[in-house]
N, C-alpha and C positions, 0 to 999 in steps of 0.2 A: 400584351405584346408578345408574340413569338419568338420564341429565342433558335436561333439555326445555327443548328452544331457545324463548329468550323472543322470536324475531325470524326471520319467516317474507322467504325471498327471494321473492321475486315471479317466475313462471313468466317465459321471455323469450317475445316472440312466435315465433310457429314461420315460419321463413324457406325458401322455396326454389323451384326448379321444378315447377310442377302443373298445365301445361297440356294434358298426353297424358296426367291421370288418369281423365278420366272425362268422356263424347261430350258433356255439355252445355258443357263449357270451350273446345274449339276451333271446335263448329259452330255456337253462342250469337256467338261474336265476330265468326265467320265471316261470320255472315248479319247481323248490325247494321252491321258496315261495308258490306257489298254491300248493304245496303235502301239507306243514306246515299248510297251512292258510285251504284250503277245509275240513280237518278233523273234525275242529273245525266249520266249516259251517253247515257241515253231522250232525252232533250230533247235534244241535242248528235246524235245521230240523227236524230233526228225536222225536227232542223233543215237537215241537212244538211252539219253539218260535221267529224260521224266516219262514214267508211264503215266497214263490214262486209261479207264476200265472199259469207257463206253466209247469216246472218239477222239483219235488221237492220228500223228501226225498227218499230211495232206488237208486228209477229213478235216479233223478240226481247224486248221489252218484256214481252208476255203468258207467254215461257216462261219469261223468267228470275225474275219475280214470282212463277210456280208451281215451276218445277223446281228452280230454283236459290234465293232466299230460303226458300220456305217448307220446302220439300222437308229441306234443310239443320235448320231446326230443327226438325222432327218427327224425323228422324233424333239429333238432340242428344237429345230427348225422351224418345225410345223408349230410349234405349242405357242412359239415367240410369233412369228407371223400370225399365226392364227388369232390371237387377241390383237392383233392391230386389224387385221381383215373386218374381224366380225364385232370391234368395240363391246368382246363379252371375255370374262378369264379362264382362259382356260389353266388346267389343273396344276397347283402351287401348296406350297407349305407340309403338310402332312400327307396329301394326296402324290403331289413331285414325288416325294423324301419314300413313298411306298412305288412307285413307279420306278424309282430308283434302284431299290433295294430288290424286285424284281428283276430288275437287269443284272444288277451281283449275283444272284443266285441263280442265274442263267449261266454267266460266266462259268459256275464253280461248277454245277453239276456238272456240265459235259468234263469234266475230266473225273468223274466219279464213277462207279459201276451201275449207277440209279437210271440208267436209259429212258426210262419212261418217263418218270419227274423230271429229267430234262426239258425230253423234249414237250409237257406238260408245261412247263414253266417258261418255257423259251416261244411254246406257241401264243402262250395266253397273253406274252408283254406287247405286241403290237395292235391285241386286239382290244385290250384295257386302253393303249395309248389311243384308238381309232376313236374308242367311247366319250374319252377326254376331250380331243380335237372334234368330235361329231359335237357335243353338247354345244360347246362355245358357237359352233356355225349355224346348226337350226337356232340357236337362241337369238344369233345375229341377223339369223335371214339371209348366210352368207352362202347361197346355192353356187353360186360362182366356183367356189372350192370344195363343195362336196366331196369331187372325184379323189381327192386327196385321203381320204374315209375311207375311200372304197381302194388306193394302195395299200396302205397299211393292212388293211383283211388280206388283200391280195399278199404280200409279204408273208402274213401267218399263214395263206394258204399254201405258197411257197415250202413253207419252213414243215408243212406240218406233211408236205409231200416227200419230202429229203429223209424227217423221220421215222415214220410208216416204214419207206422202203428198207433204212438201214435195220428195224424193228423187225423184218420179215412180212408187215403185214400187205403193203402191195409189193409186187413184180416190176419194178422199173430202174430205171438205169439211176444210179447214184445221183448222179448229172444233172437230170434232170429239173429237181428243185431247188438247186445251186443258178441253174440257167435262167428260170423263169426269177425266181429274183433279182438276179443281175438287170434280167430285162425293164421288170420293175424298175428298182431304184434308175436306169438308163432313160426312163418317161422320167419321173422325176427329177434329174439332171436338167434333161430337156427343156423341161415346161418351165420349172423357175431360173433358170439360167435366159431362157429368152425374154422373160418378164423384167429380170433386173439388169441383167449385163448390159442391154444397149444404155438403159439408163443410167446406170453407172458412168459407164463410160461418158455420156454428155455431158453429164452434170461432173466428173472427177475431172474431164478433160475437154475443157471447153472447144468447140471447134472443131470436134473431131468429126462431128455427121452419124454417127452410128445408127444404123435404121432401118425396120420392120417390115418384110413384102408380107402381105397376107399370103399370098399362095405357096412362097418358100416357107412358111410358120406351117400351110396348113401339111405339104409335104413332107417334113422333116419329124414332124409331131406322128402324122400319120403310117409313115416310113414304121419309127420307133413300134407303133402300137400293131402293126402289122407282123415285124417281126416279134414278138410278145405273143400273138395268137399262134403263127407260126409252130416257136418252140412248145404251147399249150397241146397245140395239136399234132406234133411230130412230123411234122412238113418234108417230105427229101430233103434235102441235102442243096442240090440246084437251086428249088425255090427260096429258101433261106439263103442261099448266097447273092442270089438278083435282089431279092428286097435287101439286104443288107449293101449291097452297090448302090440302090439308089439312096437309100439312108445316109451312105460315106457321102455322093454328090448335092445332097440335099445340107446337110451339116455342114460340109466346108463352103459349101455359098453363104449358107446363114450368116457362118464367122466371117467370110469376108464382106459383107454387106454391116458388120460392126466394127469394122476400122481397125484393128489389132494394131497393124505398124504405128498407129498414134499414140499408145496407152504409153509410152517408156518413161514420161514423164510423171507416173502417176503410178507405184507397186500394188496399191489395194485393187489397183483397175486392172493394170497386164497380167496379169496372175490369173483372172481369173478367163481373159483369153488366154492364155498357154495351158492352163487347164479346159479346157472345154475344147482347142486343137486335139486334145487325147480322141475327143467322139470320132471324128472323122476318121482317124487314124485307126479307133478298135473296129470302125464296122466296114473298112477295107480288110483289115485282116482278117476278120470274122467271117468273110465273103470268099477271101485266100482259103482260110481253115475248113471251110464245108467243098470246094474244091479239089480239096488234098492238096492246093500249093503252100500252106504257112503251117505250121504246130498252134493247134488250136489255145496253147497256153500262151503266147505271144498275145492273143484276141483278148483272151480274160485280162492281162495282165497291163494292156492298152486301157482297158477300163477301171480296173482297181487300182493298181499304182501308180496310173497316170493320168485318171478323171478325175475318181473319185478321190486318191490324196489330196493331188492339187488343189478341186475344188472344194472341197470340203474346207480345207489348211484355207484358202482363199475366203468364205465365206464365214469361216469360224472367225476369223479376226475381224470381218470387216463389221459385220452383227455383235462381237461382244464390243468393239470398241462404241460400237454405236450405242447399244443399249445400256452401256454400264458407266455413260457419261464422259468417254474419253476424246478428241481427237481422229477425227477419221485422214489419220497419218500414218501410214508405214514407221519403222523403225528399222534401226539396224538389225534386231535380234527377227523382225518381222520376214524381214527381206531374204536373210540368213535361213529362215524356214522356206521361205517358200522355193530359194534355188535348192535346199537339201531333200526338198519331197520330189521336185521337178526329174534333179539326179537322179534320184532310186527309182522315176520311171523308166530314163533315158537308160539306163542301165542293164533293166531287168528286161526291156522289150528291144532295146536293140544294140542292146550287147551281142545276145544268141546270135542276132542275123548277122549282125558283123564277124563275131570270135567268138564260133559254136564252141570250139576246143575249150573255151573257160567257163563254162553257163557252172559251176560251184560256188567258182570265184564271184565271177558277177551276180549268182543270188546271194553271196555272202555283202557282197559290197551294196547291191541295191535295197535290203532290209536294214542293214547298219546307216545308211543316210534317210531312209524314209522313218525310223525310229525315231532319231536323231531329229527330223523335223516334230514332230507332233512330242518330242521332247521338251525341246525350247519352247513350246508354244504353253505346255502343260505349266512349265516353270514361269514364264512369263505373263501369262494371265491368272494365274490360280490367284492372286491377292484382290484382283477387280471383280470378279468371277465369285470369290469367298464374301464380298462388302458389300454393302450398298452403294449405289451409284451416289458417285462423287457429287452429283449437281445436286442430290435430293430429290431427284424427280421417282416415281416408282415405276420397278421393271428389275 
């Protein structure tokens, strides 16, 4: 006879080390402590009272908000997506933990007299990570996302142009490899924000309709990659500004054709429509800027402190909480981030237009609240981020 337990024990929580499982855990923590900590670097530069041998303030400022923050978690991104795409793993445990340590020593050099080893070490980390993210997809058969492969090289190509020219060895405008990677990661924005967002939003917010024209996908994709060639080939000025106009009209249909006004009920979802409002808004200005009607730092600033924080802040939460076993729920500290990154957009790009007279003040104010977000985030996930996922599941 079967004896049936009248008293169930309660699972324990599952306890341990999980931070070399999988690339969103260590390049996630990575880059929210360096958003917080770099600001505070910039300004302490910028003022004068940390030197740097090889690149320091602006310079540094500009690469390390693209090479190093964001760079870092599109890699975290790709690596997690990339084993759900292609059902193959990509690079974890000793492999991450050298990946990783590649990025740190990215960080340090550039404030060191070592120029070369720099930018040696800073060129080599996206093309190791391409290698990583490449194996898992041909292993997977995942042709689908190849092009993803071929950013990342694009990025080092970027990164290795910016270089060179600081190095003396090519003749080109500083600018330049700052721009074509902006362009880059702006495709990449692009493409995954169109693949999840609407979904998101259906599935976070039911009822909402959020929904896909092919010909505005193929336009707004296209638009991006247009201007991308553009900057590759030094286009005037004019024609970069028309493709970037139709880009801003192609982008803001997109987003209105995903429902925005409906997400209010749902933070993980509106976030990351009020981030991705940034696009439309950098490639009007960016279209001003070649013009001569806007300061071309309004344009970049449209993109990094108010695309790329947001969405980034938006996607970083919504991926660790998925992956690490928790609740795909906002919190207050969650929420707390996402208006303090929003702020230090709203701040840094239309303060100037509004109250040129204060642009010190408002870079002072707009870096102390966009810090201040990928602070809280640092603080608040570093426990889930550090463990293995609560449910036991692996990732």
């Amino acid at each position: 006879m079967t004896t049936i337990p009248l008293h169930f024990t309660p699972r324990e929580p599952v306890r341990g080390f999980g931070f070399w499982r999988l690339g969103f855990r260590p390049f996630y923590l990575l880059a929210a402590g360096f958003a917080a900590l770099s600001i505070a670097l910039w300004a302490l530069q910028f003022g004068g009272l940390l030197g740097a041998a090889y690149l320091a303030g602006p310079l540094w400022h500009a690469h390390e908000m693209l090479f190093g923050f964001t760079l870092a978690v599109v890699v975290g991104f790709l690596f997690t997506a990339g084993r759900n795409w292609s059902g193959q793993p990509t690079p974890t445990g000793g492999a991450l933990a050298a990946l990783a340590g590649l990025w740190l020593a990215g960080r340090l050099l550039l404030l060191t007299p070592w120029g070369l080893a720099a930018a040696v070490v800073n060129i080599a980390f996206p093309l190791l990570a391409a290698v990583g993210l490449g194996r898992a997809l041909y292993a997977g058969r995942n042709q689908r996302n190849y092009f993803f492969v071929a950013l990342l090289v694009a990025m080092a190509g970027a990164q290795a142009l910016f270089h060179l020219t600081l190095l003396g060895v090519l003749d080109l405008p500083l600018r330049a490899g700052i721009q074509i990677g902006l362009d880059v990661v702006l495709f990449v924005m692009a493409v995954v924000a169109g693949r999840v967002v609407p979904m998101f939003t259906n599935n976070g917010v039911p009822g909402t309709g959020a929904e896909r024209r092919p010909r505005v996908e193929q336009v707004a994709l296209g638009s991006v990659l247009a201007l991308l060639a553009a900057d590759v080939l030094g286009l005037p000025g004019v024609a970069v500004a028309a493709l970037a106009a139709v880009a801003a009209l192609a982008h803001g249909l997109r987003l209105a054709l995903w429902r925005p006004q409906r997400t209010r009920p749902n933070p993980l979802v509106w976030i990351l429509h009020a981030a991705y409002a940034w696009i439309p808004l950098h490639l009007a200005l960016r279209a001003a800027a070649e013009l001569g009607w806007a300061q071309a730092s309004l344009a970049t600033h449209a993109l990094t402190a108010g695309a790329i924080g947001a969405l980034t802040l938006g996607m970083m939460t919504r991926t660790a909480r998925g992956h690490t076993g928790r609740p795909l729920r906002a919190d207050r500290w969650d929420i707390a981030a996402y208006v303090l990154v929003l702020a230090g957009g709203v701040v840094r790009v239309l303060g100037p237009l509004l109250l040129p007279g204060l642009m010190q003040a408002e870079i002072v104010v707009s870096g102390a609240c966009w810090a201040a977000a990928f602070a809280v985030y640092a603080w608040r996930y570093a426990p889930s981020l550090w463990r293995v996922r609560a449910d036991g599941q692996p990732g």
